[in-house]
Each structure stands twice: as structure tokens, then as C-alpha cells.
TITORKOL-196648 format. One record per residue (C-alpha): x, y, z; residue in three letters. Coordinates in pm, 1 decimal. Layout:
<nodes>
px=X; py=Y; pz=Z; rest=ala;
...
</nodes>
This chain:
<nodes>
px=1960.0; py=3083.7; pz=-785.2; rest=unk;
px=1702.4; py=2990.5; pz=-1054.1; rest=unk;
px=1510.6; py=2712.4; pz=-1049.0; rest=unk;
px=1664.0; py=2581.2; pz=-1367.7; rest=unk;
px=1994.3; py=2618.7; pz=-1262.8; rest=unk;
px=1943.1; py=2436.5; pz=-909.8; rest=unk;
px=1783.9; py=2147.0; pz=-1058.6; rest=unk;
px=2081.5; py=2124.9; pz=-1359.6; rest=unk;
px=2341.5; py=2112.8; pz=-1095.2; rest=unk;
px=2172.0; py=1830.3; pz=-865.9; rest=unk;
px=2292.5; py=1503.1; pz=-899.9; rest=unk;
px=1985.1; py=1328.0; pz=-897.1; rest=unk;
px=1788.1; py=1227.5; pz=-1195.2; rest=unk;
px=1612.0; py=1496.2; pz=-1361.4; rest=unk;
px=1262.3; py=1352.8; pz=-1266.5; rest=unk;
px=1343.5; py=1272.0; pz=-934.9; rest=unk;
px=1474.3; py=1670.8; pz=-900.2; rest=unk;
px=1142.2; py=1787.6; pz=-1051.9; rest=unk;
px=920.1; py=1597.3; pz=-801.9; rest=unk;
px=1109.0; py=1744.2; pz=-511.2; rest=unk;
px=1141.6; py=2119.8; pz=-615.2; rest=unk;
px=758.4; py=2101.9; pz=-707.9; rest=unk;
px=657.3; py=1929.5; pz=-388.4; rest=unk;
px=866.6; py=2161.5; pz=-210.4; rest=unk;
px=760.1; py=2484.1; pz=-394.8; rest=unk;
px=382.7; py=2373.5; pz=-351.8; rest=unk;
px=342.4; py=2363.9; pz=-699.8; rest=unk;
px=306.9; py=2056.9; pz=-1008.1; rest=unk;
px=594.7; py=2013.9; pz=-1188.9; rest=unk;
px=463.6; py=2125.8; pz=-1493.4; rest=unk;
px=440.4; py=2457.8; pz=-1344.2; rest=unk;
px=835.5; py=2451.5; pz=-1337.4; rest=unk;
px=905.0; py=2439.7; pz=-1750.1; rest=unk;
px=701.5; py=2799.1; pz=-1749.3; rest=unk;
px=887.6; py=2911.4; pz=-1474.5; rest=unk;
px=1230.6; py=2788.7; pz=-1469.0; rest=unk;
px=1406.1; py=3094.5; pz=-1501.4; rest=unk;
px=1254.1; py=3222.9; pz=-1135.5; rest=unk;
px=1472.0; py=3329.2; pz=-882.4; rest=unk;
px=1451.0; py=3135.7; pz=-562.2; rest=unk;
px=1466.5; py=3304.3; pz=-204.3; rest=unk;
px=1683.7; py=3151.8; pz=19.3; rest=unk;
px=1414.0; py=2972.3; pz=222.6; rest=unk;
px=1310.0; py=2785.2; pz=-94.5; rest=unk;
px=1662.0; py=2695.4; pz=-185.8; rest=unk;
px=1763.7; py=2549.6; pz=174.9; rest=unk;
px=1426.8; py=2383.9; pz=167.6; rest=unk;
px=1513.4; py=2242.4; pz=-136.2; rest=unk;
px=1836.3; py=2168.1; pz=-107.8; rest=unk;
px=1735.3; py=1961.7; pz=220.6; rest=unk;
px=1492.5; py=1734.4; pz=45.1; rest=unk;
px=1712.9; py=1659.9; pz=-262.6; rest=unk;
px=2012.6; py=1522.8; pz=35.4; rest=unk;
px=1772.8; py=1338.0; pz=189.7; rest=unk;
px=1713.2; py=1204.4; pz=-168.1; rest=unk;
px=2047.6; py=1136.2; pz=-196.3; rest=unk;
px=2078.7; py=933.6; pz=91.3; rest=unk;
px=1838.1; py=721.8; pz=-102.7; rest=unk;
px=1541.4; py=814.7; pz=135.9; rest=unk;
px=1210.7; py=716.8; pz=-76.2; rest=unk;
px=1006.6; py=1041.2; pz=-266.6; rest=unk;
px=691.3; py=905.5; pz=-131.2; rest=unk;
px=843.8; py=885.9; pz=246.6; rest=unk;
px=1007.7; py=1269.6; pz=162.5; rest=unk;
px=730.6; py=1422.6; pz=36.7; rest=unk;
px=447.9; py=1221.4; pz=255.0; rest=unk;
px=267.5; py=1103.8; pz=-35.3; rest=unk;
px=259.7; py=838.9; pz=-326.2; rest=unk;
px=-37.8; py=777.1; pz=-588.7; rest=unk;
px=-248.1; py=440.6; pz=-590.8; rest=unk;
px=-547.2; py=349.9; pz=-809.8; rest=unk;
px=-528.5; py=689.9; pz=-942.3; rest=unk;
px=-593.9; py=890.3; pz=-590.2; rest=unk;
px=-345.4; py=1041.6; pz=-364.1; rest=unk;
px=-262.0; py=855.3; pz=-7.4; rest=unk;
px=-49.4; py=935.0; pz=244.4; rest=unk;
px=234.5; py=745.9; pz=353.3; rest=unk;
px=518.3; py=746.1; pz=640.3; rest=unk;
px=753.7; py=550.9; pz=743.6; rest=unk;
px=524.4; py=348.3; pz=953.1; rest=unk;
px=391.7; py=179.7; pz=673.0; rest=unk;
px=469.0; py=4.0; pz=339.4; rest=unk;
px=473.3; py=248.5; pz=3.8; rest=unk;
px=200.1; py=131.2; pz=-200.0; rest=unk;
px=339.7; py=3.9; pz=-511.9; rest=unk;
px=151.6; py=-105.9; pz=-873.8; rest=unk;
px=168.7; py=-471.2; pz=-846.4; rest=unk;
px=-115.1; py=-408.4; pz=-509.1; rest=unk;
px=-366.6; py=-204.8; pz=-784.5; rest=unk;
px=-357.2; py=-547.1; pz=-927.3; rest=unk;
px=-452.1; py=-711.3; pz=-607.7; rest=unk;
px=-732.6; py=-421.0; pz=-585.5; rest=unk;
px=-890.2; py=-539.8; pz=-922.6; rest=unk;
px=-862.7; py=-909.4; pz=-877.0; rest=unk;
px=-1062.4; py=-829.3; pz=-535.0; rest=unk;
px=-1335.5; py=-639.1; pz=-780.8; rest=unk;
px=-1297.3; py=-901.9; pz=-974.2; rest=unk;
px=-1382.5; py=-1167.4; pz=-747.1; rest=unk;
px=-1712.7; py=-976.0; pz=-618.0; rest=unk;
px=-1839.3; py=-970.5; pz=-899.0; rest=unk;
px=-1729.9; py=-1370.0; pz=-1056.6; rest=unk;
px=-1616.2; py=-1562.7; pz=-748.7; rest=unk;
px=-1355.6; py=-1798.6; pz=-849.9; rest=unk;
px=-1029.2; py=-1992.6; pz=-802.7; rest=unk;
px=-741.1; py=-1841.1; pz=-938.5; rest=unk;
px=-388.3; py=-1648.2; pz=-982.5; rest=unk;
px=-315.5; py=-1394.8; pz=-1192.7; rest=unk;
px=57.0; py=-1241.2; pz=-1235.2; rest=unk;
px=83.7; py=-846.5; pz=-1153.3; rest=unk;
px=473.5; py=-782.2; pz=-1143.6; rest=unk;
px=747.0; py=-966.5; pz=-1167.7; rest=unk;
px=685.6; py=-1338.9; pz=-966.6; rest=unk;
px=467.6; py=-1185.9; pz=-838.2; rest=unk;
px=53.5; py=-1251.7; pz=-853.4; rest=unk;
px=-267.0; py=-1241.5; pz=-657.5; rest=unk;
px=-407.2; py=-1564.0; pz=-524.8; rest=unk;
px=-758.3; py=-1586.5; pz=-548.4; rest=unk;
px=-979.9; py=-1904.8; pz=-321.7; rest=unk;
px=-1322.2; py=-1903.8; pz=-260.9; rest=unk;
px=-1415.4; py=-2100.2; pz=93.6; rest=unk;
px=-1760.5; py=-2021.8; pz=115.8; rest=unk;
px=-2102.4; py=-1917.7; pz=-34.1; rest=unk;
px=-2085.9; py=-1556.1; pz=-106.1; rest=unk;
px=-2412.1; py=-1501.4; pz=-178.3; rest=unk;
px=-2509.1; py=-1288.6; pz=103.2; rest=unk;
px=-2144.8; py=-1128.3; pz=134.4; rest=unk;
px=-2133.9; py=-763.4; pz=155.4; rest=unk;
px=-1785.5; py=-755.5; pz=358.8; rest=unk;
px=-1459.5; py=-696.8; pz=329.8; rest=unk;
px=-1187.4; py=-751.6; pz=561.9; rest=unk;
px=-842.6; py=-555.4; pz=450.9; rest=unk;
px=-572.8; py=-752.5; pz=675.9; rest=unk;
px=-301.8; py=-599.9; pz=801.5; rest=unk;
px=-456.8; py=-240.6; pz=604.4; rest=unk;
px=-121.5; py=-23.2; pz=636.9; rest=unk;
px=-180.4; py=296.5; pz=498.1; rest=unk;
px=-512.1; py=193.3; pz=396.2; rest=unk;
px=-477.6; py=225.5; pz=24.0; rest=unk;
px=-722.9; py=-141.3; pz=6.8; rest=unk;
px=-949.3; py=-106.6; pz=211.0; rest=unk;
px=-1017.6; py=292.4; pz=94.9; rest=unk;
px=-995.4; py=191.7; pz=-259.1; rest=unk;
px=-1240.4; py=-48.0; pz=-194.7; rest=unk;
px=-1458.2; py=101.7; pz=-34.1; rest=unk;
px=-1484.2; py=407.9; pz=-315.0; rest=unk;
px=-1531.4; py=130.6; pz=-574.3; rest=unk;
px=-1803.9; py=-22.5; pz=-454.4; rest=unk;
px=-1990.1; py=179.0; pz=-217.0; rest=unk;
px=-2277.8; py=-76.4; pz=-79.9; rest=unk;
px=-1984.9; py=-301.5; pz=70.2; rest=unk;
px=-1931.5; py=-252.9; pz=432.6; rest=unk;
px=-1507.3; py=-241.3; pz=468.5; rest=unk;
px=-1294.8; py=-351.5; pz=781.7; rest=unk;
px=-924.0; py=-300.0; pz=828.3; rest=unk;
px=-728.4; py=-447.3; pz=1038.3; rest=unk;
px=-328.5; py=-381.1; pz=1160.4; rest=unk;
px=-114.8; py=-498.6; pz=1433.5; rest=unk;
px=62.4; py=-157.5; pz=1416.0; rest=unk;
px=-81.8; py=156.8; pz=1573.5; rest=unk;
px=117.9; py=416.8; pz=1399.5; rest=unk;
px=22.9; py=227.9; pz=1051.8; rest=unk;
px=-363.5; py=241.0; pz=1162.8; rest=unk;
px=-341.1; py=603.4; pz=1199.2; rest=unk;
px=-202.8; py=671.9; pz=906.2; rest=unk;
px=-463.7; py=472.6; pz=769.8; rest=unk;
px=-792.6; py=624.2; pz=942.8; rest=unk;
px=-615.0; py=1003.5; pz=787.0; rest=unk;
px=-635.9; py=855.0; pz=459.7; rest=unk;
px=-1029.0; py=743.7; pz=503.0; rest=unk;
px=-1070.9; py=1089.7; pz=622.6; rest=unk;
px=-902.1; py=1270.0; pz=354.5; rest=unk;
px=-1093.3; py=1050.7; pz=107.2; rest=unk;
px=-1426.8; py=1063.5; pz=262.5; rest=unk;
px=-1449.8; py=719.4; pz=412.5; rest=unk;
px=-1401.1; py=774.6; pz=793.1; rest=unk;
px=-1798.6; py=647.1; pz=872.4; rest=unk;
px=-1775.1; py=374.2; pz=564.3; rest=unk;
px=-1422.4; py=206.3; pz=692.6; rest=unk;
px=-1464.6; py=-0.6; pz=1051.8; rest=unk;
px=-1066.6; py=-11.7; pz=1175.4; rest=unk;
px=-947.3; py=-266.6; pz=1443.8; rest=unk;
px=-606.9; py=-321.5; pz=1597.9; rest=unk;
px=-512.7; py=-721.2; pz=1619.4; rest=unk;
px=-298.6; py=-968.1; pz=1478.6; rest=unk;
px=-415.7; py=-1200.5; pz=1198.7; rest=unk;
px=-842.7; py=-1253.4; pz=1238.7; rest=unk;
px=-836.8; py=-1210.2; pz=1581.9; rest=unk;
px=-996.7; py=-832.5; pz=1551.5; rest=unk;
px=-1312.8; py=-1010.7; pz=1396.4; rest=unk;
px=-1308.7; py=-1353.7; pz=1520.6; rest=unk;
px=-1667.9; py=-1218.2; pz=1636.1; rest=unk;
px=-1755.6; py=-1153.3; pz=1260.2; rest=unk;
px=-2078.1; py=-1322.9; pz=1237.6; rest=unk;
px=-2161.4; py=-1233.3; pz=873.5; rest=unk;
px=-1928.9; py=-1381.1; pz=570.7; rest=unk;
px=-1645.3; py=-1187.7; pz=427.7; rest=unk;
px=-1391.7; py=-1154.1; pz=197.5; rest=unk;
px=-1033.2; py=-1169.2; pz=324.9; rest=unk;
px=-829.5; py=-909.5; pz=89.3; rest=unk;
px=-434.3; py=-910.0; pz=197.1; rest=unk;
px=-102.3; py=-815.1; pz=77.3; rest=unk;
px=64.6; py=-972.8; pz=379.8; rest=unk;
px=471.0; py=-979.5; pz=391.0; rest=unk;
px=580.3; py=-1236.3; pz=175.5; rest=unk;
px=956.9; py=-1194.1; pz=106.5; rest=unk;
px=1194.3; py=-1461.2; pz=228.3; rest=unk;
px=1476.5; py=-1315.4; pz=528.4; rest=unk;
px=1761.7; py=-1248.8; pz=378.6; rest=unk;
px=1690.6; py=-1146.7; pz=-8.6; rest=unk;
px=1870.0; py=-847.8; pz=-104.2; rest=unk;
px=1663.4; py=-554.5; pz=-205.2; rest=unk;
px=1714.0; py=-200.7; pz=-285.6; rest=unk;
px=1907.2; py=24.3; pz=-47.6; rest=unk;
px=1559.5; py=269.2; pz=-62.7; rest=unk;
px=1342.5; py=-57.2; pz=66.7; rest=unk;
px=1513.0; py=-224.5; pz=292.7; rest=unk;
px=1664.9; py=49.7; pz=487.3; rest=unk;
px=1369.7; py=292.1; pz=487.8; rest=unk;
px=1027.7; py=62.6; pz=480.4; rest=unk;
px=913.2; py=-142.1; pz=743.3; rest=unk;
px=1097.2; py=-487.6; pz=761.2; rest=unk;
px=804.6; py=-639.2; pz=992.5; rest=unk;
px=596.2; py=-558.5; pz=641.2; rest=unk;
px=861.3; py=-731.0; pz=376.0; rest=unk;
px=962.7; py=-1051.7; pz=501.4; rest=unk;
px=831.3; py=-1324.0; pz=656.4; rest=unk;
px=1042.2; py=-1632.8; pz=732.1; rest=unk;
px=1283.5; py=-1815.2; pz=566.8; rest=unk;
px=1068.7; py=-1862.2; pz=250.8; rest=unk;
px=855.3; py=-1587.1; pz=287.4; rest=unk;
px=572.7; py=-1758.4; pz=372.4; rest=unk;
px=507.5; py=-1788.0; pz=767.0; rest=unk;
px=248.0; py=-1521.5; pz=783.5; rest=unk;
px=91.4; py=-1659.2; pz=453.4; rest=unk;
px=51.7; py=-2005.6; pz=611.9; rest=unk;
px=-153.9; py=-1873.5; pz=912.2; rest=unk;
px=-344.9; py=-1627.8; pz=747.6; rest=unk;
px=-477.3; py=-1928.0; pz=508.4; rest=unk;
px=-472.6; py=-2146.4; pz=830.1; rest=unk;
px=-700.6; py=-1890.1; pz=1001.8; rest=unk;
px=-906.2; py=-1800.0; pz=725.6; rest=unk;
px=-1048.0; py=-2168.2; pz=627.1; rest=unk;
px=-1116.1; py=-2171.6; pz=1023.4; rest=unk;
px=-1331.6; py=-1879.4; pz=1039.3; rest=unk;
px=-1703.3; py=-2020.9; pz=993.4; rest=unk;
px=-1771.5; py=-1710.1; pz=748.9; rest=unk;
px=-1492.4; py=-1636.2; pz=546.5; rest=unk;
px=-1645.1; py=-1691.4; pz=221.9; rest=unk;
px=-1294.9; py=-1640.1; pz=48.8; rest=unk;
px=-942.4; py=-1463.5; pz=4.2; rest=unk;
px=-751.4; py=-1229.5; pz=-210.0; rest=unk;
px=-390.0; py=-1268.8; pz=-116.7; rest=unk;
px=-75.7; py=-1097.0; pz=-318.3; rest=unk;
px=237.2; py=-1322.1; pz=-278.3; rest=unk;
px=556.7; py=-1445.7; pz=-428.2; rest=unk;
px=441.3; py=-1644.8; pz=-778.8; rest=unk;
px=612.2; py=-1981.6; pz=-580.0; rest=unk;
px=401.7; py=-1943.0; pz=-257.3; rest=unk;
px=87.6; py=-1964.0; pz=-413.0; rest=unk;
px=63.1; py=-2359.6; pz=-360.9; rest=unk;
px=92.9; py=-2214.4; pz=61.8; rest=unk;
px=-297.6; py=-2108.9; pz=-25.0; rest=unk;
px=-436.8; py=-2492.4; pz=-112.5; rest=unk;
</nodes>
């Protein structure tokens, strides 16, 4: 079968098709409109044709092919951790953002949906970041690329998610620039004797709100939701972080109507 011919007969959406029978073929999928008409062998095909059911059984592409782009770089992902998604790239700039201008804040980056900006502290000696509860590590590796003077900590209650994590400071070069800790909350630097910034996209959904079939049955729940009103984790992290004697301030993503949790 050609490679034309196999993606025309799948079910899936022609982009979604492409993604798979590049990934799967090792190749970009602009490589497949010169060379559509190639035959496949019949390796390739059941490879193929494995990846497009799990597709179908609306597994994620980024969980399926082990990868998903953020802030213009390539991360992996499993199913250990949360997908990183666009409206976090806005949490990423609004934590530039605040190095550079410290201020009070929100600013909207999807759909009721913003990042939370509070200072606490003087930041004038802060050099510090704290990514809590990292995940793949997307943050705190951004970060830590962007502004290369700033040490970067990362913290996750998960051990799978950590690893994941430390593979994508490694693959990007920041194994010796990223200090990761296993904990709950501040607890991994409640020794932290220097001030920090507190950068987070915590789970923030309310139990029980119906999402996609390709979220909720795939990601991590312990990562999406977060009480009743989506806010339990929110109101400790904000309880803990005005506690600790040198966090100079947070960057929090959160549901538009939790923001007033951060006061």
C-alpha cells in the first residue's frame, strides 16, 4: 500500500493521519507530499496502522508519539504527566514578565483562563525560581533557557513525572542548571534561605466538569482537578507561599474565577 492511499482510507482527520505516518516513518510530514506515492513494507503499514487505532480510541498524539511542542522546543511527554498546552506559554511569559517588572496582576491566556501574578516580597536580590509541581518540566526548562543567570528548582509529588522531567533537562542541556526535588507543596524547599519566585500551573479544574474523552481518560486526573471548585490546591499553595519568609512572589495559571483564591 502507498502512503497516499493508507492515509485516504483512515478515518481520522487528514492532519491527525499525517502526524502519525510521519512520526511513525521517522520522517516530517512534509516529506510525505514528495513521497506519497511510496510503497510501504508491511512493517511500516502494521506500525502504522497500530498508531492510527490507538488514535482512534482517542489516545492523545503527544501521549502516541511521546512528544508535544512548547515555547517553540520539543519535550517529552507520557502519560505520567500533563500535555503541555498553549495557554501555559502564557504563564511562561507572564513569569519573564514579572522578572523583569514585578507587579500585581492577571492576564487572560485561553479561554477563562489567565495567569495570576502577586508580588510578596522584595525581589531585589532574587535570582530563583521555584517550578511547583514541574511535570514534564516544560517551566522550569523553558525558564531556565530564557534566562540563563537564574538558578531553577522543580518540584513534583510524582516520581514517574520527575523523571520525565530530569530527561527533558537532559535532552535540552539543563541537567546541571535545573535543581529537582520530590515533595508536596513547599515542603522540598522549606529550607530555601534565599527569595524566590513561585511559578505554578497547579490543578485547578473543579471535580466533576466534563472534558474531552482524550483528557480525562488519558491525562493524569491528580493534575486536572482539584476540589469541588477547583481550587483546594490553589488555596494552600497561596497559603504556603505568603508563609515562606522568602517567597518574594507567584506566578499561578488558574480558572479566570479563582483568581480572587490568590488575595
Amino acid at each position: 500500500m502507498t502512503i497516499d492511499l493508507l492515509i485516504r482510507g483512515c478515518p481520522l482527520p487528514r492532519t491527525e493521519a499525517e502526524v502519525l505516518v510521519a512520526h511513525c516513518l521517522d520522517k516530517e510530514r512534509t516529506w510525505l507530499l514528495a513521497h506519497g506515492r511510496e510503497q510501504l513494507t508491511t512493517e511500516e503499514e502494521r506500525n502504522i496502522q497500530h498508531f492510527l487505532a490507538r488514535r482512534s480510541s482517542r489516545e492523545p498524539i503527544a501521549y502516541i508519539t511521546g512528544r508535544q511542542e512548547f515555547y517553540g522546543r520539543t519535550f517529552v511527554v507520557t502519560p505520567a504527566v500533563l500535555i503541555p498546552r498553549p495557554a501555559t506559554e502564557g504563564l511562561v511569559e507572564a513569569a519573564l514578565d514579572f522578572l523583569r517588572a514585578p507587579a500585581q496582576g492577571e492576564r487572560e491566556v485561553d479561554n477563562q483562563i489567565v495567569v495570576v501574578t502577586r508580588t510578596l516580597r522584595a525581589m531585589e536580590r532574587m535570582h530563583t525560581i521555584v517550578d511547583l509541581g514541574t511535570g514534564s518540566g516544560c517551566i522550569a526548562v523553558t525558564i531556565a533557557l530564557e534566562r540563563p543567570a537564574l538558578r531553577v528548582m522543580a518540584t513534583d509529588v510524582n516520581e514517574e513525572a520527575l523523571a520525565v522531567a530530569r530527561e527533558n533537562a537532559r535532552r535540552h542541556g539543563m541537567e546541571k542548571r535545573i535543581t529537582f526535588c520530590a515533595g508536596t507543596y513547599l515542603q522540598p524547599v522549606q529550607d530555601l534561605r534565599e527569595p524566590f519566585l513561585l511559578v505554578s500551573n497547579p490543578p485547578y479544574i473543579p471535580a466533576g466538569t466534563a472534558l474531552p474523552h482524550d483528557v480525562v481518560d488519558f491525562e493524569p486526573k491528580e493534575a486536572l482537578f482539584a476540589g469541588a471548585d477547583g481550587g483546594d490546591v490553589l488555596r494552600e499553595l497561596w497559603r504556603q507561599a505568603k508563609a515562606h519568609p522568602f517567597c518574594a512572589g507567584v506566578v499561578v495559571e488558574c480558572q479566570s474565577d479563582q483568581s480572587a483564591i490568590l488575595t
